[in-house]
PADORO-537441 format. One record per residue (C-alpha): x, y, z; residue number from 0. Coordinates in Angstrom, 1 decimal. Layout:
residues N
{{X,Y,Z},NUM}
...
END
This chain:
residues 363
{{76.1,28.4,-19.8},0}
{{78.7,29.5,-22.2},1}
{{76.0,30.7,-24.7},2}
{{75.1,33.5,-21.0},3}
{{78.9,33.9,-20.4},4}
{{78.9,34.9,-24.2},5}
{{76.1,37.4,-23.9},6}
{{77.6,38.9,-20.8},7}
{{81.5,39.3,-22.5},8}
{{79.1,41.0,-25.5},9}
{{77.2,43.3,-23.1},10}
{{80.2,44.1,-20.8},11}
{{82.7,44.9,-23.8},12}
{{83.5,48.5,-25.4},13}
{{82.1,47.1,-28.5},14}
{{78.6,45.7,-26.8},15}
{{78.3,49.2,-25.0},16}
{{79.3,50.8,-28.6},17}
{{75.8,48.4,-30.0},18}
{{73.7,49.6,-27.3},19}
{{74.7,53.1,-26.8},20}
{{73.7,53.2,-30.6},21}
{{70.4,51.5,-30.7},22}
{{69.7,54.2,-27.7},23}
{{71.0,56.8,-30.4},24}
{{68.7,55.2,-33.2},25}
{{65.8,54.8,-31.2},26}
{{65.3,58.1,-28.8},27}
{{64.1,60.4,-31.3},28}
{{61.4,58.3,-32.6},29}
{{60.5,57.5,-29.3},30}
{{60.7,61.9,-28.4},31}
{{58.2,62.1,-31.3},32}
{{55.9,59.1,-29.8},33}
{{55.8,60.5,-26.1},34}
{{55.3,64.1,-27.5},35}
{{51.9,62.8,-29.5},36}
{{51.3,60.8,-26.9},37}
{{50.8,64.1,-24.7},38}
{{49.1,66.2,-27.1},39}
{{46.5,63.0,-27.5},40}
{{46.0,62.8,-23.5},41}
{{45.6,66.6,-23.4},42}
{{42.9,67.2,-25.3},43}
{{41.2,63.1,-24.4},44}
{{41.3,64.3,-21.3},45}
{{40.0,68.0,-22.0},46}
{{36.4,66.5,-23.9},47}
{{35.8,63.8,-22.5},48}
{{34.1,63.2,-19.2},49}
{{33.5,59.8,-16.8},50}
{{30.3,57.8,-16.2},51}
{{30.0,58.2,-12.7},52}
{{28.6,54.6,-11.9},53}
{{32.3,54.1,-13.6},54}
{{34.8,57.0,-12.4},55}
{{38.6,56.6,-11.6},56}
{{37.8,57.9,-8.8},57}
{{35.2,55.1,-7.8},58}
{{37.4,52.4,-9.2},59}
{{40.1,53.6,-7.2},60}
{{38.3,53.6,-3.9},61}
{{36.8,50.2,-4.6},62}
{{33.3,51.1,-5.1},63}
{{32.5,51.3,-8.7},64}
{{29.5,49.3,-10.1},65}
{{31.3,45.7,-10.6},66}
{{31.5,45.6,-14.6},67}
{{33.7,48.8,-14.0},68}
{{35.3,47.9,-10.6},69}
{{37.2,44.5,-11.9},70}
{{39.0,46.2,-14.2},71}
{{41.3,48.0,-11.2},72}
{{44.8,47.8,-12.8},73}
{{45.3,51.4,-14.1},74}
{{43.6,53.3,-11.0},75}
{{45.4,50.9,-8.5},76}
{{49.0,51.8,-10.5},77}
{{47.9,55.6,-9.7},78}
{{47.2,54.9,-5.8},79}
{{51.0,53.6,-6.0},80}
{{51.8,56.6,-7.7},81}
{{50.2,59.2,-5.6},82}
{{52.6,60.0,-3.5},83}
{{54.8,61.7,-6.1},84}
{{52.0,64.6,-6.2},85}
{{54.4,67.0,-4.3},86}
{{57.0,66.3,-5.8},87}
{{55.6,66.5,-9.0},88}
{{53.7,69.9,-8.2},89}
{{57.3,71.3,-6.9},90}
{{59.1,70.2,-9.9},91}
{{56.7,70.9,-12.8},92}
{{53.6,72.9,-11.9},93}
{{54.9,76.0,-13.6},94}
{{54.4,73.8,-17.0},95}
{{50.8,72.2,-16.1},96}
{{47.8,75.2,-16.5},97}
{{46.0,73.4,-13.7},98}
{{46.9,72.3,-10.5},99}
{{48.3,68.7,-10.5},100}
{{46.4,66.0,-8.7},101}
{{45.9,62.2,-9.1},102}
{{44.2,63.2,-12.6},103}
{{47.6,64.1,-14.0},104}
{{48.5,61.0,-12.7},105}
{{46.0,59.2,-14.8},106}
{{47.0,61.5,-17.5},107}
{{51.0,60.5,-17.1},108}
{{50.2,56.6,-17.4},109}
{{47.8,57.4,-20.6},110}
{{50.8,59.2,-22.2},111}
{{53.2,56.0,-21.3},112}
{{51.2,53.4,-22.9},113}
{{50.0,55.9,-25.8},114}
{{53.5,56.2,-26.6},115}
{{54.9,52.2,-26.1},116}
{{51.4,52.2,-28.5},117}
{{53.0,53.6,-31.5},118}
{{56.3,52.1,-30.9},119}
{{54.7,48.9,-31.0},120}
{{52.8,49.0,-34.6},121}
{{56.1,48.4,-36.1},122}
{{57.3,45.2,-34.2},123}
{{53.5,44.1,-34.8},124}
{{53.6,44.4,-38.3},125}
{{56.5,42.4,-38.4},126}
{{55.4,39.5,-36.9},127}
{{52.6,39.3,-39.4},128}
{{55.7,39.5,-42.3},129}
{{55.4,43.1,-42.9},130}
{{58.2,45.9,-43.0},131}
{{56.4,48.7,-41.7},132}
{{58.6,52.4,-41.5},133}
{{58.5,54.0,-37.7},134}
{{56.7,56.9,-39.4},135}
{{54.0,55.0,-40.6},136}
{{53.7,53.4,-37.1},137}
{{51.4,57.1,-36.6},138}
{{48.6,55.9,-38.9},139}
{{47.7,54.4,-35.3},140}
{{46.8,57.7,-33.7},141}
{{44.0,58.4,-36.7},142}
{{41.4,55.7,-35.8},143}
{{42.5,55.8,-32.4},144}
{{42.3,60.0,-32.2},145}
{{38.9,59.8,-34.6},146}
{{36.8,56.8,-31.9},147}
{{37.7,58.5,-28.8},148}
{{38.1,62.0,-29.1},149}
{{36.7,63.2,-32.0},150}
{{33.2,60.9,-32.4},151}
{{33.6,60.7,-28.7},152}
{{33.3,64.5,-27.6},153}
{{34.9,67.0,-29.6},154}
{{32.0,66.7,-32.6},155}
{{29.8,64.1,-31.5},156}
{{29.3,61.0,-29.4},157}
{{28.9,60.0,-25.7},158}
{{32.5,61.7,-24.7},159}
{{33.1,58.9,-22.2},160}
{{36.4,58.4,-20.5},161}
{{37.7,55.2,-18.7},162}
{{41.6,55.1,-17.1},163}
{{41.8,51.4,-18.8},164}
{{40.4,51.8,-22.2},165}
{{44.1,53.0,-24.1},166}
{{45.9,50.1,-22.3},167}
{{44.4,47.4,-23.1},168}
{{45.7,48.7,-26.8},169}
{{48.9,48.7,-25.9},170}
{{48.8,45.4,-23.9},171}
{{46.9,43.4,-26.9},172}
{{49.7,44.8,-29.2},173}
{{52.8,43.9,-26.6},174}
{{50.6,40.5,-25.8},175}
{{50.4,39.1,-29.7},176}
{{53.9,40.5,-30.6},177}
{{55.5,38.3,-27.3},178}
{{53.1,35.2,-27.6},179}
{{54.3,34.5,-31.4},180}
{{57.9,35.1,-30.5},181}
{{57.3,32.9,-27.6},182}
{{59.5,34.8,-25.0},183}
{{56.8,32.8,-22.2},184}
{{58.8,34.4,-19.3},185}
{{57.8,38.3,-21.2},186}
{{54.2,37.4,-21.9},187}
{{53.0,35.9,-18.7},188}
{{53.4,39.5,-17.1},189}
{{52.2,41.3,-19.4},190}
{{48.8,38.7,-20.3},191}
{{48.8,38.8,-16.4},192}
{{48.1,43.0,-16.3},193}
{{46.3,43.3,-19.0},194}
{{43.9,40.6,-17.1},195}
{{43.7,43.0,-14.6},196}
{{43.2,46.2,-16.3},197}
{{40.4,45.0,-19.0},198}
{{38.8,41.5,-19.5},199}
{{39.1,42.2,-22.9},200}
{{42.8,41.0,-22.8},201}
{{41.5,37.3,-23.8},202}
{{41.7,38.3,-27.3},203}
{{45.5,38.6,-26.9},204}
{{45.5,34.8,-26.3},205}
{{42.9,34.2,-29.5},206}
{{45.2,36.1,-31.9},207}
{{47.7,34.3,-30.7},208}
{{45.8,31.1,-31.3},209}
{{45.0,32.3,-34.7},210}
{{48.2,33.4,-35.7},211}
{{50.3,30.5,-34.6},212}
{{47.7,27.6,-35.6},213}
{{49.4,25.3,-38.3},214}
{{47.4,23.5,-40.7},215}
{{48.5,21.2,-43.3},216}
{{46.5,21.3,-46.7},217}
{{46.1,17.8,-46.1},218}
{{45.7,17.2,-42.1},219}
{{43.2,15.6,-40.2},220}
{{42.0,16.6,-36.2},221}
{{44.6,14.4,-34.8},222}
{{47.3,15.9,-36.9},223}
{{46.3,19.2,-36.0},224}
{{46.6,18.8,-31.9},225}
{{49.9,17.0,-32.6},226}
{{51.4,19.8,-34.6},227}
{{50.0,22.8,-32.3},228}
{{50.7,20.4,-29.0},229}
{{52.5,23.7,-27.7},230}
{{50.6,26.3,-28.8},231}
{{47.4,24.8,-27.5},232}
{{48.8,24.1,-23.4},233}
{{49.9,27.8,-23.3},234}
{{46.4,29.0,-24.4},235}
{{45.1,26.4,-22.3},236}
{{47.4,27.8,-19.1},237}
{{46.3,31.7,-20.4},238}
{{42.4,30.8,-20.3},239}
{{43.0,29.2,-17.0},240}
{{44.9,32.8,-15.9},241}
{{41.8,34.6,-17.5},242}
{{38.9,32.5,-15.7},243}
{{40.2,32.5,-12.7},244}
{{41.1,36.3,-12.3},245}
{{37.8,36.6,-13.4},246}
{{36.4,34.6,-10.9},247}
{{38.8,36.1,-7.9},248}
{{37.7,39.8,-9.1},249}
{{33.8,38.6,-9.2},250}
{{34.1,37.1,-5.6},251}
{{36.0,40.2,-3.8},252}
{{33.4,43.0,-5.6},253}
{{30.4,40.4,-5.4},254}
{{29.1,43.3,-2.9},255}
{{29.7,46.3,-5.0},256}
{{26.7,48.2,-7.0},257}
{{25.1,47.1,-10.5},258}
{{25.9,44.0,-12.0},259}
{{29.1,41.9,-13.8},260}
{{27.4,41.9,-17.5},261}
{{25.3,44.6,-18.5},262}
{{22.3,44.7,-21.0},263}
{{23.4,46.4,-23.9},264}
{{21.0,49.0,-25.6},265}
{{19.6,48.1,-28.5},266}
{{21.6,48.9,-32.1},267}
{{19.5,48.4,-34.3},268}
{{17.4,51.3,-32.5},269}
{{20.4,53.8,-33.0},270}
{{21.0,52.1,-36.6},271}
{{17.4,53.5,-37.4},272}
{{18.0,56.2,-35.9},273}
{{21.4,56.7,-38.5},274}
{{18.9,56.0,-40.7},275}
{{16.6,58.8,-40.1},276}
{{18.8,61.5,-38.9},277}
{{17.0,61.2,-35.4},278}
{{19.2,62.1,-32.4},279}
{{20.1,59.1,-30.3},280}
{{21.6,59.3,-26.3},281}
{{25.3,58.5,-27.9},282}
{{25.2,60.7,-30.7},283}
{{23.4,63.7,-31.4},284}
{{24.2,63.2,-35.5},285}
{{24.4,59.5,-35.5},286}
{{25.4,59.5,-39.1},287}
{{28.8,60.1,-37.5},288}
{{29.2,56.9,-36.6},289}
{{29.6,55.7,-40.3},290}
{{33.1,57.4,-40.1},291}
{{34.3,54.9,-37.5},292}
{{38.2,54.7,-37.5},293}
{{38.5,57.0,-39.8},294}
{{37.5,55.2,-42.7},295}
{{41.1,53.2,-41.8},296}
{{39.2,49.8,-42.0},297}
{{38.3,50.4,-45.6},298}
{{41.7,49.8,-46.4},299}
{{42.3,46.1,-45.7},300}
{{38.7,45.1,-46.6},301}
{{39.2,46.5,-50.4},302}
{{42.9,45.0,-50.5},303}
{{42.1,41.6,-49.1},304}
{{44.0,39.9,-51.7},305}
{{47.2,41.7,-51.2},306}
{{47.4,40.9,-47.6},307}
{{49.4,37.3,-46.5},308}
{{48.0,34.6,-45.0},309}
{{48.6,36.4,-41.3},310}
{{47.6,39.4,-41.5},311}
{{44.1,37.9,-43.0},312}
{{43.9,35.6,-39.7},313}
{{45.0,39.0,-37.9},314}
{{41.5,40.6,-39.8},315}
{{39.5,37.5,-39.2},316}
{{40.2,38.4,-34.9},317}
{{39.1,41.8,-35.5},318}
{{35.4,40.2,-37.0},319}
{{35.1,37.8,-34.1},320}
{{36.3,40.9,-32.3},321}
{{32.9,42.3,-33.9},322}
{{30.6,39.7,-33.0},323}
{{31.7,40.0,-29.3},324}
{{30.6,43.2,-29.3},325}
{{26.9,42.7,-31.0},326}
{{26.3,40.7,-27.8},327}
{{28.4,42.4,-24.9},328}
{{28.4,46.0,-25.3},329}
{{27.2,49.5,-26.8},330}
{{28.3,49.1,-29.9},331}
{{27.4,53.1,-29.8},332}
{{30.0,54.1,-28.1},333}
{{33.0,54.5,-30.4},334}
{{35.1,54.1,-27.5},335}
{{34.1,50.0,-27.5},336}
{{36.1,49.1,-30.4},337}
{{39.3,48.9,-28.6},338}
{{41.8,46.4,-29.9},339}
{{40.4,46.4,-33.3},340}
{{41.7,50.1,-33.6},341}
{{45.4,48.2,-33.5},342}
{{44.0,45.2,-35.8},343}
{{42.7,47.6,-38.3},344}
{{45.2,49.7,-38.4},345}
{{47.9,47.6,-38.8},346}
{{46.3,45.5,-42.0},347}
{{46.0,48.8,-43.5},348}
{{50.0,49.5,-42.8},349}
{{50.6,45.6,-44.4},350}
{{48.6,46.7,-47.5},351}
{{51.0,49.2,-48.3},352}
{{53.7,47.7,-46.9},353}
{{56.5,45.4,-48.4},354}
{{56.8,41.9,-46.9},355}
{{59.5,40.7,-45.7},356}
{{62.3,38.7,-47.7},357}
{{62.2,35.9,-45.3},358}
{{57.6,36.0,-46.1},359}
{{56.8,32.8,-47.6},360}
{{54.1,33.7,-50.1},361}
{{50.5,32.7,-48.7},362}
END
């Protein structure tokens, strides 16, 4: 109690206001800059891409997309909440929008939020894993990111698929790993508990987690192991428990909708032939463009292995079980699959070329 009192007689006083007015000060250009690239990025994600319609917003957000697409409601059911600011938003800024504003400019809106907390977040990331990352190479984020689902996803190439949940659950695995290894529990659970919603993809948050917090002695056996991670291992325990039984909930309440919970992915190694010999494939026209996946960013960490701590290794070893998901469960085709290992690639590059932090012990 006097530790609160404290806090509040911080907060309340000319000097606490002084601290936060100037954080506000420090902070507000960088995050301008993020929400500006954040719209430039929606504009033109939104301008070549187009939607599946077995899996369009607008299905999704009437409840009667095919169920793989259907569960993951979060995004289009934040926009039915939102969609009855259209007038206003028509009255107030219409004259700045070159088409009319509907619930797609909602969509749009919500894209340039999390876009934006996106960037903001590679920093804090990086310095849970021991890094000190600059806020302007916190950017680097928006080159993988830009390449998978706009350039390789429509402007040049690729499928040119859009889905209203697919830059969220970016934002959400960042905000998710950053908060579980600080352990703010009371931050987390939210956020874990909407990114569950939004994509199922969001178990990963809890894994890295796992993998990131995980102590092992040099010399410790199984029993030594549970004792030391007693913890760790009841909140992942409590977050898979979250995970299967939204999962479970969602499959139960669209068990009626079209198609099916797991689809059958098409075969890779038919469009890795097809890279190969130069042949056209339904995804990509030029499949040879899918050898520049992110950019050429994951080069970076693989070549520099050695230079990277023990964290941001473990951090690299999620994005290859990341991988292996994907052999199995998607269309590894589609550039747009690779979601959270655009933010695990990404930011092992930054820690390559980043210095680590004094308080780093060496791995």
């Amino acid at each position: 109690m006097p530790l609160v009192l404290e806090i509040l007689r911080e907060t309340i006083s000319p000097r606490g206001k002084e601290k936060q007015l100037l954080k506000v000060r420090t902070h507000a250009p960088f995050a301008s800059v993020c929400l500006l690239c954040g719209l430039f990025f929606t504009y033109f994600y939104f301008l070549y891409t187009h939607e599946y319609p077995e899996g369009s917003y607008q299905r999704i957000a009437t409840y009667e997309a095919d169920k793989v697409f259907q569960t993951r409601l979060l995004i289009t059911s934040l926009a039915n909440v939102l969609e009855p600011t259209i007038p206003f938003l028509r009255a107030t800024f219409q004259w700045a929008v070159p088409y009319p504003i509907g619930y797609e400019v909602i969509l749009q809106l919500i894209n340039v939020a999390f876009l934006a907390a996106l960037i903001f977040l590679i920093r804090p990331l990086s310095k849970t894993l021991g890094y000190e990352v600059t806020p302007a190479a916190s950017f680097l984020i928006l080159l993988p990111v830009s390449w998978n689902f706009i350039f390789i996803n429509g402007l040049i190439d690729g499928a040119g698929l859009y889905y209203p949940y697919d830059i969220p659950s970016l934002t959400f695995f960042a905000a998710g790993v950053i908060l579980f290894q600080q352990k703010k529990w009371l931050w987390f659970y939210p956020v874990f508990l909407l990114a569950c919603l939004n994509r199922e993809s969001a178990c990963f948050i809890s894994l890295g987690g796992f993998l990131l917090t995980l102590q092992i002695g040099r010399k410790s056996n199984l029993v030594e192991i549970l004792k030391s991670n007693r913890s760790m291992l009841a909140q992942v325990i409590a977050q898979a428990g979250i995970w299967l039984a939204l999962r479970l909930i969602l499959s139960y309440a669209f068990r009626n909708n079209p198609g099916e919970f797991f689809e059958k992915p098409h075969s890779m190694i038919d469009f890795i032939a097809k890279i190969w010999s130069g042949e056209a494939h339904w995804a990509m026209s030029n499949p040879r463009w899918f050898l520049t996946l992110f950019a050429g960013v994951w080069v970076v960490p693989l070549l520099y292995w050695k230079n990277l701590n023990q964290s941001a290794k473990r951090f690299l070893g999620l994005g290859l079980i990341y991988l292996l998901v994907l052999v199995f469960r998607s269309n590894m085709m589609e550039t747009r699959v690779f979601n959270e290992l655009n933010v695990i690639v990404t930011v092992c590059a930054l820690c390559v070329c980043s210095p680590k932090l004094a308080s780093e012990t060496p791995s």
